[in-house]
Steps between C-alpha positions, in 0.01 A plus 500: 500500500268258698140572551483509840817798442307646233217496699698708837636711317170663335337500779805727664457715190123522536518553898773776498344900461516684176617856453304768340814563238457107386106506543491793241767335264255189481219725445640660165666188388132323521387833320755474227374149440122616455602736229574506142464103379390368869140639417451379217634187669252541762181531254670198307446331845134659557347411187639135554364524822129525393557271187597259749196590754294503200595137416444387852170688545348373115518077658381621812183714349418205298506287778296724721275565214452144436429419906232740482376333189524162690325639849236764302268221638521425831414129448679459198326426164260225265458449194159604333360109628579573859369888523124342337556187699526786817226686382257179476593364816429865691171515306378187680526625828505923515122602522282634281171718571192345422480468102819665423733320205869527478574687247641425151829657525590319783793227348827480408525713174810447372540118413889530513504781779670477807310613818548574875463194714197524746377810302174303355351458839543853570376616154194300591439639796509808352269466273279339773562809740364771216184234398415516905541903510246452193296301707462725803498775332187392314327341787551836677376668248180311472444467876571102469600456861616119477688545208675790671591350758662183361684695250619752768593241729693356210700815433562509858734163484676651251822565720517118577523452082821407335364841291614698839720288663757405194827628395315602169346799731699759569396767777326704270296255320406402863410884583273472227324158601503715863332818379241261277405280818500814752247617235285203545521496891378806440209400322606773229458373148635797339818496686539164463504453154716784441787374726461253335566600133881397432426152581163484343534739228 
């Protein structure tokens, strides 16, 4: 039989009506088949179903998992060199308040670590946002007007740093810088430095 036959005929078959007499003959022949040996046929099939989906999925996880190892930072990574040579370069140029140091801490600790590219700028500038809270805080406290005001103008640019403006800062590390700097528009000291706790803790 040709193909193109093969082909008319079923689709005769397929097009004609079926009777109720046939349709319930089908029906307990397809039931017969699901009994007895068929199940245990059918959870044969199942369970090499999900060993199959399971042998799919484990590649697939691992290559997910391993993306998200490769994008964690969203610039990439450096070695231990490039996050201090980061870190020196931002140290030049983000401000300071009047006799403040940078502290200690700040470097590359681990000499064979790998780090988030871009993240020693912002690390910098976080350090240099808590030292200028410090700052205004103080020269609040002890009525030093000029100090104030250069440290709260400072806080004030804040949302034009790479601390605010980068990838590395999600929405709620922003809220935070927000409810810190709405403290400092307010001329609130208290307020202020307790918004702005979890990034100067």
């Amino acid at each position: 039989m040709s193909a193109s036959s093969f082909d008319h005929r079923l689709a005769g078959a397929l097009s004609r009506d079926v009777d109720t007499a046939t349709l319930d003959r089908l029906d307990r022949m397809v039931e017969s088949r699901l009994t007895g040996r068929s199940i245990s046929r059918r959870r044969g099939w199942r369970i090499a179903l999900v060993v199959a989906t399971i042998a799919i999925a484990i590649p697939l996880i691992g290559t997910a998992t391993a993306g998200i190892r490769d994008t964690e930072g969203p610039f990439g990574y450096v070695d231990a060199t490039g996050f201090q040579a980061e870190i020196d370069a931002a140290k030049e140029v983000v401000p300071l308040p009047a006799g403040a140091l940078w502290p200690a801490f700040l470097k590359a600790q681990d000499p064979n670590g790998g780090y988030s590219r871009n993240g020693g700028r912002f690390w910098v500038e976080q350090v240099a946002f808590c030292l200028w809270m410090d700052s205004w805080t103080a020269a609040v406290d002890t009525s030093d007007r000029a100090s104030a005001k250069v440290a709260r103008d400072t806080l004030l640019s804040v949302p034009t740093w790479t601390l605010y403006t980068s990838p590395f800062a999600d929405q709620s590390y922003r809220d935070v810088l927000d409810r810190s700097l709405a403290g400092v528009l307010a001329g609130d000291t208290t307020a202020a430095r307790d918004a702005s706790r979890p990034a100067c803790p």
